[in-house]
PQR file of N, CA, C, O and H, with PARSE charges and radii, in Angstrom:
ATOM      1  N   UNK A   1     -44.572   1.483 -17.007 -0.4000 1.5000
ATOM      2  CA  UNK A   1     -43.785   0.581 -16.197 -0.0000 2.0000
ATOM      3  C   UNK A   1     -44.469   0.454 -14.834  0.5500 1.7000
ATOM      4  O   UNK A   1     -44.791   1.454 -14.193 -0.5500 1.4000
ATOM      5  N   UNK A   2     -44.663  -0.676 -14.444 -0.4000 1.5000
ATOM      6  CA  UNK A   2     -45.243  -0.848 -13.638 -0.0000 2.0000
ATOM      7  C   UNK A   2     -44.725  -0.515 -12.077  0.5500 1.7000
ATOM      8  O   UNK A   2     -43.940   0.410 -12.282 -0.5500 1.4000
ATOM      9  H   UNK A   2     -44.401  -1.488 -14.965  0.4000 1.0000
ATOM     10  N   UNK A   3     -44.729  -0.718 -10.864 -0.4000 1.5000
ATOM     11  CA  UNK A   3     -44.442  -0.296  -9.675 -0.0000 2.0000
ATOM     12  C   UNK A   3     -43.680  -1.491  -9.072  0.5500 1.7000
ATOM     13  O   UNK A   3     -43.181  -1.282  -7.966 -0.5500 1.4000
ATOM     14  H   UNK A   3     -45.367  -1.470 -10.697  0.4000 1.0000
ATOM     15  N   UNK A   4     -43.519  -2.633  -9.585 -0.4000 1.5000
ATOM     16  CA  UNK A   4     -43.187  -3.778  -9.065 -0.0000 2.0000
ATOM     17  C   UNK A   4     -41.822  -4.071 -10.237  0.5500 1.7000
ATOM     18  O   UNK A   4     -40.973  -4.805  -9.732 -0.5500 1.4000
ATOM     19  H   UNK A   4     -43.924  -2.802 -10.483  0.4000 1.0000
ATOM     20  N   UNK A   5     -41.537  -3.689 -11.472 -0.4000 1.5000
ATOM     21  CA  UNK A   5     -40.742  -3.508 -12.316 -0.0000 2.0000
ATOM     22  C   UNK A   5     -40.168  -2.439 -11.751  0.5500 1.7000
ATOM     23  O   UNK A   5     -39.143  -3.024 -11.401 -0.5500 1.4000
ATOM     24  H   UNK A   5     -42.228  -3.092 -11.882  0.4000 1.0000
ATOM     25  N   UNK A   6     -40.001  -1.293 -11.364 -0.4000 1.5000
ATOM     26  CA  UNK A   6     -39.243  -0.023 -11.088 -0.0000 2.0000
ATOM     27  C   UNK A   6     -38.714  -0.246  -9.999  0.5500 1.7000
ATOM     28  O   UNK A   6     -37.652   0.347  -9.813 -0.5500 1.4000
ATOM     29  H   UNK A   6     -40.833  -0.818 -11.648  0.4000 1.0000
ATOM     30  N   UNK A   7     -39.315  -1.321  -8.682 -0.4000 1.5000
ATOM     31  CA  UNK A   7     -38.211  -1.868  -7.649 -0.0000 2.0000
ATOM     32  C   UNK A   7     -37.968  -2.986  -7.766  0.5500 1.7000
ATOM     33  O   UNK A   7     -37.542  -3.661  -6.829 -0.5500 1.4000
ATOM     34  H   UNK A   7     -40.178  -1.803  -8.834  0.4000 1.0000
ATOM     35  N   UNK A   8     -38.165  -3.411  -8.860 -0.4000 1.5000
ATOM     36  CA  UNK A   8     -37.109  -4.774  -9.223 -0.0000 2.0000
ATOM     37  C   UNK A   8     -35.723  -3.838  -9.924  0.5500 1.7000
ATOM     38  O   UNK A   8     -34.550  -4.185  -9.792 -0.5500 1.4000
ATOM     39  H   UNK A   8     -38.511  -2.862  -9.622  0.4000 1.0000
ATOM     40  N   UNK A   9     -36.135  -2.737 -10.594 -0.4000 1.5000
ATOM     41  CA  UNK A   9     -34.983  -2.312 -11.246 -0.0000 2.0000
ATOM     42  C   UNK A   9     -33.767  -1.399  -9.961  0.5500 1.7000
ATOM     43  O   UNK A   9     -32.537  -1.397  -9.907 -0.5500 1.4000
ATOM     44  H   UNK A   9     -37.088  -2.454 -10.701  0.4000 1.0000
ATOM     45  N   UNK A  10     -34.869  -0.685  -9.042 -0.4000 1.5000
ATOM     46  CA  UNK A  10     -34.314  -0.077  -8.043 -0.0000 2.0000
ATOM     47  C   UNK A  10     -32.959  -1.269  -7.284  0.5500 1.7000
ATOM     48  O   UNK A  10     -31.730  -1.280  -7.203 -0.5500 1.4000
ATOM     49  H   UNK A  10     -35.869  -0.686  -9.086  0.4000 1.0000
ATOM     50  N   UNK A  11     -33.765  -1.882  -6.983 -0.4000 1.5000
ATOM     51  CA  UNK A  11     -32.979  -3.335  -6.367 -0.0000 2.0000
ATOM     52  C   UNK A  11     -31.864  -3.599  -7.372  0.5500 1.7000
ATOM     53  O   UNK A  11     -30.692  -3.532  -7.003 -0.5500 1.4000
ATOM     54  H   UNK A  11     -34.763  -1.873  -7.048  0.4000 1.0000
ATOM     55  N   UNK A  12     -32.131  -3.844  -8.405 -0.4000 1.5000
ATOM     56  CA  UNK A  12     -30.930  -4.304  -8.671 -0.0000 2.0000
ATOM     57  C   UNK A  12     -29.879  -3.178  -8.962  0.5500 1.7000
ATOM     58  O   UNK A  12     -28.699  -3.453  -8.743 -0.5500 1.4000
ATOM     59  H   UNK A  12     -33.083  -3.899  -8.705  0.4000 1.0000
ATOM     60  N   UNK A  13     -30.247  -1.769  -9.500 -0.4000 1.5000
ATOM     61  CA  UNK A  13     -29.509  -0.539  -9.405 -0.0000 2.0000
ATOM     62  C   UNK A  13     -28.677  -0.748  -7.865  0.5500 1.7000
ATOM     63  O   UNK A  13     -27.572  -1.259  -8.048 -0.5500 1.4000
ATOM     64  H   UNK A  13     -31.205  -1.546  -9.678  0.4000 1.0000
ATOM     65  N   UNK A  14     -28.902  -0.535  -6.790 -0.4000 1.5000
ATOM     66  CA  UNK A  14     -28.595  -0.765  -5.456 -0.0000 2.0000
ATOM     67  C   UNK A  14     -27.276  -1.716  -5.415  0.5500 1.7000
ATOM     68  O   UNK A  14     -26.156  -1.349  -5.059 -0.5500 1.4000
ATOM     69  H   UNK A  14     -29.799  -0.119  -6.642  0.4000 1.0000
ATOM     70  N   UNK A  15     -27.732  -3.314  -5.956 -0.4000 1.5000
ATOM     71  CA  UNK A  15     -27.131  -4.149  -5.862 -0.0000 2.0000
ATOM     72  C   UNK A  15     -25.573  -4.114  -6.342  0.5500 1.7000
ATOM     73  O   UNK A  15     -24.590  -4.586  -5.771 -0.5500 1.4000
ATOM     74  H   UNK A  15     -28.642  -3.613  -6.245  0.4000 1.0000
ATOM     75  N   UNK A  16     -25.664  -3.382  -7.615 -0.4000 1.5000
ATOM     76  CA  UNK A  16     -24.397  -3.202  -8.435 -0.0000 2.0000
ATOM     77  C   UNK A  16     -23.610  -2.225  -7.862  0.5500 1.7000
ATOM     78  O   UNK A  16     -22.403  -2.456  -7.779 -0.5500 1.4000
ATOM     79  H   UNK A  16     -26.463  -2.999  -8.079  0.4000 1.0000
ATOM     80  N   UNK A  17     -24.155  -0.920  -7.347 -0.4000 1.5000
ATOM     81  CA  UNK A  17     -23.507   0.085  -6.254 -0.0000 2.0000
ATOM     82  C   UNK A  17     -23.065  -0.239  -5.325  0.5500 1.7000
ATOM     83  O   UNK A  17     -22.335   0.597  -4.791 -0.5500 1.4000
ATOM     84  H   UNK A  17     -25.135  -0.732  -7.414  0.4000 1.0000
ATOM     85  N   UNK A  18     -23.198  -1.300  -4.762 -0.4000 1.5000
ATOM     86  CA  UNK A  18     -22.796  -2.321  -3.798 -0.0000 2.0000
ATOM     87  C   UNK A  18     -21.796  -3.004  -4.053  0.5500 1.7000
ATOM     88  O   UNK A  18     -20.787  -3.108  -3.355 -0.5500 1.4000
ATOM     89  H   UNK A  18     -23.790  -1.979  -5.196  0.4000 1.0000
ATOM     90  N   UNK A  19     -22.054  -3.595  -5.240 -0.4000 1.5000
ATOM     91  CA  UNK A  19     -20.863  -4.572  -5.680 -0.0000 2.0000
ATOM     92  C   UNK A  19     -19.746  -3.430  -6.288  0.5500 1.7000
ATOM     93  O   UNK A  19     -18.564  -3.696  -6.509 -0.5500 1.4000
ATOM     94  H   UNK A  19     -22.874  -3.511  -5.807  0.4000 1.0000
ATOM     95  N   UNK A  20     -20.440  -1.984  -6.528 -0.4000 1.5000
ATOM     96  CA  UNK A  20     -19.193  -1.195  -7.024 -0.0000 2.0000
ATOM     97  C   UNK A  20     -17.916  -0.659  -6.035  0.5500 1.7000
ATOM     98  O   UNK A  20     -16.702  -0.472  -6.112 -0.5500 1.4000
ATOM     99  H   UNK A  20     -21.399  -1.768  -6.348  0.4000 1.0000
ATOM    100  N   UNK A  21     -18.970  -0.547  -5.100 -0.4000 1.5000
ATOM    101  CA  UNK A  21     -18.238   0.053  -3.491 -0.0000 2.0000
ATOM    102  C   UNK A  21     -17.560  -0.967  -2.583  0.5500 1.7000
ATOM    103  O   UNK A  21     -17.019  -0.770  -1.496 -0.5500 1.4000
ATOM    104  H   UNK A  21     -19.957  -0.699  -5.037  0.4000 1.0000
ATOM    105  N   UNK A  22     -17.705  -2.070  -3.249 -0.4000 1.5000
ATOM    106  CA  UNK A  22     -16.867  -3.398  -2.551 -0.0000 2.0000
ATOM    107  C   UNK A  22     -15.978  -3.042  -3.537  0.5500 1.7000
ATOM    108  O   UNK A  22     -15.451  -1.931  -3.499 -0.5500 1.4000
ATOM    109  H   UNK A  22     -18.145  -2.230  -4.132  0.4000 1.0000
ATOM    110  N   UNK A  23     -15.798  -3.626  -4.189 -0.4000 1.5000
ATOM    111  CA  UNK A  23     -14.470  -3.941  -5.621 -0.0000 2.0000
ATOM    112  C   UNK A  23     -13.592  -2.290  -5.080  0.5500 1.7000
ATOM    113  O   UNK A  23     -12.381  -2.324  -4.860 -0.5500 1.4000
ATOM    114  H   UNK A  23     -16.227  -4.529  -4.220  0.4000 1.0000
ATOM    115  N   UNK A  24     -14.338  -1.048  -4.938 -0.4000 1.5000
ATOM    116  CA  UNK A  24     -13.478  -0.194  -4.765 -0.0000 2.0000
ATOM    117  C   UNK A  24     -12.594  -0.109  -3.953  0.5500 1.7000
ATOM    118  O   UNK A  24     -11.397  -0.029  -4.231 -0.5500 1.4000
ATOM    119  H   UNK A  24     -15.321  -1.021  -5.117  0.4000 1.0000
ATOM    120  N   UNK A  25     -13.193  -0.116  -2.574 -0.4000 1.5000
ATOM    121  CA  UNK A  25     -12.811  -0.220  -1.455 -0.0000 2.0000
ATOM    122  C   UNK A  25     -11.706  -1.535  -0.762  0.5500 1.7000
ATOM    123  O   UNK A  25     -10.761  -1.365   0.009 -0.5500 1.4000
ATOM    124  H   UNK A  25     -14.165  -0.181  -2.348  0.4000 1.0000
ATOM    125  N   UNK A  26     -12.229  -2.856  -1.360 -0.4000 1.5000
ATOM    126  CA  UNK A  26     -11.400  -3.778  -2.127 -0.0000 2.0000
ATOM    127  C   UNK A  26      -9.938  -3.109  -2.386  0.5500 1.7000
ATOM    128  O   UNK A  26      -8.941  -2.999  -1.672 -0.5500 1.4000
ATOM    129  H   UNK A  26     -12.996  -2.994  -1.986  0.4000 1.0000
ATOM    130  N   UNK A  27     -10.239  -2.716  -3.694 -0.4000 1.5000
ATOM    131  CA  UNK A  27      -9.257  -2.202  -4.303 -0.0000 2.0000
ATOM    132  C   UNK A  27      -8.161  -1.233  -3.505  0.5500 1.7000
ATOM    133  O   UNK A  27      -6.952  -1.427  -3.378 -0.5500 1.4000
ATOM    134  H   UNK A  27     -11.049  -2.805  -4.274  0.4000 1.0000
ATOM    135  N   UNK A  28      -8.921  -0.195  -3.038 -0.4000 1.5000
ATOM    136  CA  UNK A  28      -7.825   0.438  -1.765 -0.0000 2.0000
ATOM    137  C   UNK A  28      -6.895  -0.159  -0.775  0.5500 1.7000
ATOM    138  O   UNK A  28      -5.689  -0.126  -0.528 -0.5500 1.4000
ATOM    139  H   UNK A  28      -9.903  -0.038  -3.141  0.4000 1.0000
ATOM    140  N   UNK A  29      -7.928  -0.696  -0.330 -0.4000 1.5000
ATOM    141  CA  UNK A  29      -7.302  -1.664   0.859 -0.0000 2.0000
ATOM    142  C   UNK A  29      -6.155  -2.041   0.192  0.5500 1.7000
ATOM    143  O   UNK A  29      -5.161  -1.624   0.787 -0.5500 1.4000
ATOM    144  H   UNK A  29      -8.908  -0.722  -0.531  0.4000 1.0000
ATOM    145  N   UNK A  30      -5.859  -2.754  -0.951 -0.4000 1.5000
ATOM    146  CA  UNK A  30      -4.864  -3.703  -1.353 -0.0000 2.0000
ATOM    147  C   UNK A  30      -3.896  -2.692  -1.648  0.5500 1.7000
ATOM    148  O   UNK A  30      -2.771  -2.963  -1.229 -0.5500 1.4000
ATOM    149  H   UNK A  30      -6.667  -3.093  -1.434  0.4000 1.0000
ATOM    150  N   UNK A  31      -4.060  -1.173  -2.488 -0.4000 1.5000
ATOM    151  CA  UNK A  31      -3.126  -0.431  -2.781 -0.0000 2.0000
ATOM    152  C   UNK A  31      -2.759  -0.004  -1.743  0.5500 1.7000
ATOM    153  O   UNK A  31      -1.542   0.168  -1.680 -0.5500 1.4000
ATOM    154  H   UNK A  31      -4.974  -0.952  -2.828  0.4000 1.0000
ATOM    155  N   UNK A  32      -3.365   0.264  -0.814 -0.4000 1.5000
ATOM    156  CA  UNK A  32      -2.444   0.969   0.873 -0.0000 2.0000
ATOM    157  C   UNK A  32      -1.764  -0.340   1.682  0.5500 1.7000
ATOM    158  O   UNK A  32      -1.084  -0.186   2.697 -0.5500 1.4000
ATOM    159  H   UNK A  32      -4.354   0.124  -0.865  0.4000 1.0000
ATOM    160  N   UNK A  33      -1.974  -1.308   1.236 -0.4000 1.5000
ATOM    161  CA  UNK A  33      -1.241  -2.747   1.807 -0.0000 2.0000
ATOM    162  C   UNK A  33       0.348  -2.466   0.880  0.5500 1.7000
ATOM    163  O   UNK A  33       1.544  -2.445   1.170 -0.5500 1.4000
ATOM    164  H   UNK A  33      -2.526  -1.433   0.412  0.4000 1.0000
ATOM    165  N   UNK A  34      -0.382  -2.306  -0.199 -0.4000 1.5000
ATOM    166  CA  UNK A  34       1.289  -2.448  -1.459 -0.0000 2.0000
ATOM    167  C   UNK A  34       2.527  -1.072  -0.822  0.5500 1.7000
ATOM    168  O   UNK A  34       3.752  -1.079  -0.701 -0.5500 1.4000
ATOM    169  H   UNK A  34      -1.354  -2.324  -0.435  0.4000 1.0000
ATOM    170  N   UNK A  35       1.506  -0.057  -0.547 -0.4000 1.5000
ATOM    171  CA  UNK A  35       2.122   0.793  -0.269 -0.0000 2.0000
ATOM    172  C   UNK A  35       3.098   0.957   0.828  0.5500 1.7000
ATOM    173  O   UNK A  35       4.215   1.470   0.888 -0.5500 1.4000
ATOM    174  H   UNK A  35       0.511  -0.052  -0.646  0.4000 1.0000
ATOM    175  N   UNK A  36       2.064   0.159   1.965 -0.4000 1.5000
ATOM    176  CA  UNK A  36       2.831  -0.168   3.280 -0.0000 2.0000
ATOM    177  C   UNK A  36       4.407  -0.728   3.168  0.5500 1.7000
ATOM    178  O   UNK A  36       5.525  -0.323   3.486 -0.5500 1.4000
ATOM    179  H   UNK A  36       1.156  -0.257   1.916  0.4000 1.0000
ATOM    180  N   UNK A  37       3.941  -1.661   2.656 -0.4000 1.5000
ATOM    181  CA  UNK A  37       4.953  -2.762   2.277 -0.0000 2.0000
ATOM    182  C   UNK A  37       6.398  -2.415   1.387  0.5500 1.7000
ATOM    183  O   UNK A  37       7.560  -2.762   1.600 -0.5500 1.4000
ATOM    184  H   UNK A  37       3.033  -1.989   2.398  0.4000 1.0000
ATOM    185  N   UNK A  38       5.885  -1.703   0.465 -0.4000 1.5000
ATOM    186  CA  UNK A  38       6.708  -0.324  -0.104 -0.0000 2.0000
ATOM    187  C   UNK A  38       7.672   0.324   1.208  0.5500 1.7000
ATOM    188  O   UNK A  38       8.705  -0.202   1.624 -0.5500 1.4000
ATOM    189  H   UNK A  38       4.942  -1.421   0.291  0.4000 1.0000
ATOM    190  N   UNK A  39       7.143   1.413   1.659 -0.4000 1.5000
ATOM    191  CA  UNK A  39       7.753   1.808   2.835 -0.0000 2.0000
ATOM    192  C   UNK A  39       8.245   1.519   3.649  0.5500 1.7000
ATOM    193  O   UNK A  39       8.791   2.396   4.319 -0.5500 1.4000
ATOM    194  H   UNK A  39       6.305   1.840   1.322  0.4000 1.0000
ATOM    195  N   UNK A  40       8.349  -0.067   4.120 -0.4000 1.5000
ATOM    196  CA  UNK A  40       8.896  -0.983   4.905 -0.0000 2.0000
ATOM    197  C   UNK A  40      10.268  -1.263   4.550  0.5500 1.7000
ATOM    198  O   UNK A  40      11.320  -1.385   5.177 -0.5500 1.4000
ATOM    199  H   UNK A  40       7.906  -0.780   3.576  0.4000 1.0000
ATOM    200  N   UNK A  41       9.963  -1.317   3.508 -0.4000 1.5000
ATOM    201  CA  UNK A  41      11.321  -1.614   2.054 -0.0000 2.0000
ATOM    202  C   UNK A  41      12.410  -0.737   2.163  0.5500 1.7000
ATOM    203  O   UNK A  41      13.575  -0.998   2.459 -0.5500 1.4000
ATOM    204  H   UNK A  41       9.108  -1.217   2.998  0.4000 1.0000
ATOM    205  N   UNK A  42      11.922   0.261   1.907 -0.4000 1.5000
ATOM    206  CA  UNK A  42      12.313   1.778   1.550 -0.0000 2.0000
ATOM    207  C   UNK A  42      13.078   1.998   3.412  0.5500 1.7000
ATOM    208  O   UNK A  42      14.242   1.599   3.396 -0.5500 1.4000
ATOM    209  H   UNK A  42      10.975   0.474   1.667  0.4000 1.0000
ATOM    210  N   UNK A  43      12.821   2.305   4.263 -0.4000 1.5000
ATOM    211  CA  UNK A  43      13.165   1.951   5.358 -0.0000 2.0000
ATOM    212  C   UNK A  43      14.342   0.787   5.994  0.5500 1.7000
ATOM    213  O   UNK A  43      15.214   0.989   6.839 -0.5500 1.4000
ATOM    214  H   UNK A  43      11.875   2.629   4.276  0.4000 1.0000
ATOM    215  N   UNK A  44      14.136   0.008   5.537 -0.4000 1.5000
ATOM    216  CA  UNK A  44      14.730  -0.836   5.615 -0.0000 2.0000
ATOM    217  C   UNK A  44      16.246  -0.696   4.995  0.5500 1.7000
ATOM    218  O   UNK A  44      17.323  -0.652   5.590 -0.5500 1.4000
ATOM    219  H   UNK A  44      13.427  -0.156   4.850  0.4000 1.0000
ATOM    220  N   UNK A  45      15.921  -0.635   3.451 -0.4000 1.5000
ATOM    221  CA  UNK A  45      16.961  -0.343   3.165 -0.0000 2.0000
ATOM    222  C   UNK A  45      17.880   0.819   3.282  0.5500 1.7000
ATOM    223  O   UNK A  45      19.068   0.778   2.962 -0.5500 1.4000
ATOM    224  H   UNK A  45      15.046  -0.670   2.968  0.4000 1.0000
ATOM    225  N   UNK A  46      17.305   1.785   3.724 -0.4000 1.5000
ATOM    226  CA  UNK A  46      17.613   3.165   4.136 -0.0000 2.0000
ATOM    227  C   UNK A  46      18.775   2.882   5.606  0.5500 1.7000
ATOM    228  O   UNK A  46      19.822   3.475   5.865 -0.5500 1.4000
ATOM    229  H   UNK A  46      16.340   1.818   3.983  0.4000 1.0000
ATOM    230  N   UNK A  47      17.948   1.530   6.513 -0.4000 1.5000
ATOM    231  CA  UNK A  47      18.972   1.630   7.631 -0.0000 2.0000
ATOM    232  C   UNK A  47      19.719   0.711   7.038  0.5500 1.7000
ATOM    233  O   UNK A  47      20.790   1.103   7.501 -0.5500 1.4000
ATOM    234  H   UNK A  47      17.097   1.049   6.303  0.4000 1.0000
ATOM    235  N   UNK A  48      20.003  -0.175   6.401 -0.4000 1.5000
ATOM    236  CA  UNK A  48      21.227  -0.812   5.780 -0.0000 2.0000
ATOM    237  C   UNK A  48      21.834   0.351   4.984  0.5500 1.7000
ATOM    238  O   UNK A  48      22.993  -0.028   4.819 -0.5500 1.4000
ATOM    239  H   UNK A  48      19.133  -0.493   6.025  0.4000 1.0000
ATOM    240  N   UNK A  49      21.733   1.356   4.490 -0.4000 1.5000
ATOM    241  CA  UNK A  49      22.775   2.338   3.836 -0.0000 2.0000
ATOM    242  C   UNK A  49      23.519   2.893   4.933  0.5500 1.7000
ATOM    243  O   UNK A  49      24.733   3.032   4.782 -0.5500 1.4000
ATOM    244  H   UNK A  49      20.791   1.664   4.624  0.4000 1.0000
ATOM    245  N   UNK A  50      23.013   3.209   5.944 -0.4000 1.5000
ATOM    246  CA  UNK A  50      23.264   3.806   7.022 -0.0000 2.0000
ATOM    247  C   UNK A  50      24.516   3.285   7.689  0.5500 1.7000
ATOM    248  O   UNK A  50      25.637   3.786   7.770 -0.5500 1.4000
ATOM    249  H   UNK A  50      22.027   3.096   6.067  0.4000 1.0000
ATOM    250  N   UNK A  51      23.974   2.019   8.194 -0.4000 1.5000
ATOM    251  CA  UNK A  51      24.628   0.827   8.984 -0.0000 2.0000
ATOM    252  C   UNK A  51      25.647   0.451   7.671  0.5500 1.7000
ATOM    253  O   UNK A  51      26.407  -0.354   8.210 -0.5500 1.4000
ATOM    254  H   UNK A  51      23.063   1.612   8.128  0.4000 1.0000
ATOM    255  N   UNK A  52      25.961   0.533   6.694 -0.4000 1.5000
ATOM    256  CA  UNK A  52      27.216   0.532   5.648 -0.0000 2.0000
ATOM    257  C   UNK A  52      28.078   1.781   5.803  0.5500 1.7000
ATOM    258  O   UNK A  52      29.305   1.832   5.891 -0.5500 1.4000
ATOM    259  H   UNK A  52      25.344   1.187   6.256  0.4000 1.0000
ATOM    260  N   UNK A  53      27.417   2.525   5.815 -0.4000 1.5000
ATOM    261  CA  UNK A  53      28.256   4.077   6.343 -0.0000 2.0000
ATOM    262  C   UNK A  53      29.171   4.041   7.531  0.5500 1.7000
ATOM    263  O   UNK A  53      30.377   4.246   7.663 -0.5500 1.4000
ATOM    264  H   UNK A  53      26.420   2.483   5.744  0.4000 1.0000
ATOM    265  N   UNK A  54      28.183   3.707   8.369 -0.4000 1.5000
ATOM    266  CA  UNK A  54      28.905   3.516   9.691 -0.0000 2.0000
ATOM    267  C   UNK A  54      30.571   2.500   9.561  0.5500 1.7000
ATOM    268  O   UNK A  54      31.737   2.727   9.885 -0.5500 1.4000
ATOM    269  H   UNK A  54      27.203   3.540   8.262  0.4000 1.0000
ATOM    270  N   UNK A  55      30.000   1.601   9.053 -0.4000 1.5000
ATOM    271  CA  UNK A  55      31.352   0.462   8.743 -0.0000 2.0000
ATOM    272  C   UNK A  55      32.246   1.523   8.113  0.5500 1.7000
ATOM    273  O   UNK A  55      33.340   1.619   8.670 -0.5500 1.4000
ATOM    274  H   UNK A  55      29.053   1.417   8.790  0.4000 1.0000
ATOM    275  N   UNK A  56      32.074   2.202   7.260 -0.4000 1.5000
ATOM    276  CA  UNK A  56      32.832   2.201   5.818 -0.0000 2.0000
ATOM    277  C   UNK A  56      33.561   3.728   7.237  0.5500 1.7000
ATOM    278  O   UNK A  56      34.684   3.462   7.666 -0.5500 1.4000
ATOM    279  H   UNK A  56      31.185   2.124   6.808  0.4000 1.0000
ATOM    280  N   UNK A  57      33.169   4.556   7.579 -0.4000 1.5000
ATOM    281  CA  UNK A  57      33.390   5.768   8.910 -0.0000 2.0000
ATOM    282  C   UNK A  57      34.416   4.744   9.617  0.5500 1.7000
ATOM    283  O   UNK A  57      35.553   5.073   9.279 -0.5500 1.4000
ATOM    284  H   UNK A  57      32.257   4.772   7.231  0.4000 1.0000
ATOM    285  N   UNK A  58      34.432   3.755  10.374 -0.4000 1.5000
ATOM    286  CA  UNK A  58      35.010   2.928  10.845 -0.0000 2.0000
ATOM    287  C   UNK A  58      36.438   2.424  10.281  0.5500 1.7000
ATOM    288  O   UNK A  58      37.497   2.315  10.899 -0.5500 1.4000
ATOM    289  H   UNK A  58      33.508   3.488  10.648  0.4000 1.0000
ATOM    290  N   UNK A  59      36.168   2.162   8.989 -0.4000 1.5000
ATOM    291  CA  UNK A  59      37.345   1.724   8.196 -0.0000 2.0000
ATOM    292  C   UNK A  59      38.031   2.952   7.832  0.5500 1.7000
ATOM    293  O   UNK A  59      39.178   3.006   7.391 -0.5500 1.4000
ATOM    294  H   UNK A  59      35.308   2.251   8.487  0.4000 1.0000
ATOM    295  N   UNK A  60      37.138   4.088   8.078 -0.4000 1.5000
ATOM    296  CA  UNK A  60      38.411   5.338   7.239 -0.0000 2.0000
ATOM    297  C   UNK A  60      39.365   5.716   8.590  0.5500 1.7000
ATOM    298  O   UNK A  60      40.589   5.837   8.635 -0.5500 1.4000
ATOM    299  H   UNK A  60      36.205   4.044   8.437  0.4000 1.0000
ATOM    300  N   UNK A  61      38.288   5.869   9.755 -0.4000 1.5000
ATOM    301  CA  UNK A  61      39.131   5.676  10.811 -0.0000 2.0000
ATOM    302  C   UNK A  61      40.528   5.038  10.802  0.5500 1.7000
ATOM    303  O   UNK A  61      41.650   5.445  10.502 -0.5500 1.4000
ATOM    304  H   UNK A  61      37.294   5.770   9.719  0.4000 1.0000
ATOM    305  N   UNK A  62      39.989   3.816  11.272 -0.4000 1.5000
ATOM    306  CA  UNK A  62      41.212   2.436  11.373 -0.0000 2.0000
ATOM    307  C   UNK A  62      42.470   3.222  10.379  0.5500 1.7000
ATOM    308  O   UNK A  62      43.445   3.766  10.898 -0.5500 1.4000
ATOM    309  H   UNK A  62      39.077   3.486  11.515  0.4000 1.0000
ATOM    310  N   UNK A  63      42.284   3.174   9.141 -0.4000 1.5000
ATOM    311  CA  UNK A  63      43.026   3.404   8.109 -0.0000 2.0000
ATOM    312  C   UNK A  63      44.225   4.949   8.398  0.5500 1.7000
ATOM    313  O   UNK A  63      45.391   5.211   8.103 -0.5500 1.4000
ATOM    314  H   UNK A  63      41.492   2.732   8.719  0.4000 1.0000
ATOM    315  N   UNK A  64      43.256   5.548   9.024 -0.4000 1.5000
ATOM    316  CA  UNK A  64      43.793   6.701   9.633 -0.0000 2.0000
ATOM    317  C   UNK A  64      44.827   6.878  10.653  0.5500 1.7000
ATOM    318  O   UNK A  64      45.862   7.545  10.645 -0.5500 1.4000
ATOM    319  H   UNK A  64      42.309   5.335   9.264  0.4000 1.0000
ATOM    320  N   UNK A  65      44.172   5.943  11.736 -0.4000 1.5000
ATOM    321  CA  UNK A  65      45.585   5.728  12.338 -0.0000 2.0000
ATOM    322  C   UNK A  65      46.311   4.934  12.799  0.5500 1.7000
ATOM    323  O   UNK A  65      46.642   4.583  13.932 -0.5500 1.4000
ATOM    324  H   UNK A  65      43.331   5.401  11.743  0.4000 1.0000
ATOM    325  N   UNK A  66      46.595   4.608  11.567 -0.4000 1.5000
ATOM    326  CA  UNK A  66      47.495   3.721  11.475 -0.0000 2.0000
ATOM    327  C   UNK A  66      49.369   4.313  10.780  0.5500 1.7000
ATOM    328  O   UNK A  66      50.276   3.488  10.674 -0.5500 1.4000
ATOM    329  H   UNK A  66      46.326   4.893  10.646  0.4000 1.0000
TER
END
C-alpha cells in the first residue's frame, strides 16, 4: 500500500470520527435540552400542587370557623 493510499485512508478514518463526535455530541446536547425541559415541568407542576394546597388549607380554615 502505497503512502498516498494510507493518508487518503488516514483522512478519511479522521473524517468519520468527526462526523462520529458531531452526531454524539449532537445527540447530548438535545438529551440535556429534553431533560431541562423535563424539570421545568416537574417544577412547575410541583408549585401548582403546592399553590392547590394552600387553597384547599384555606378552605379547611373558612369551613372551620364557621
Amino acid at each position: 500500500m502505497t503512502t498516498e493510499r494510507r493518508l487518503g485512508l488516514g483522512v478519511q478514518l479522521l473524517s468519520v470520527l468527526v462526523a462520529a463526535l458531531v452526531a454524539y455530541f449532537t445527540t447530548q446536547a438535545s438529551i440535556q435540552s429534553e431533560i431541562a425541559e423535563i424539570r421545568a415541568t416537574q417544577v412547575s407542576q410541583f408549585g401548582e400542587v403546592l399553590r392547590r394546597l394552600g387553597t384547599m388549607q384555606d378552605d379547611i380554615r373558612e369551613l372551620r370557623a364557621r
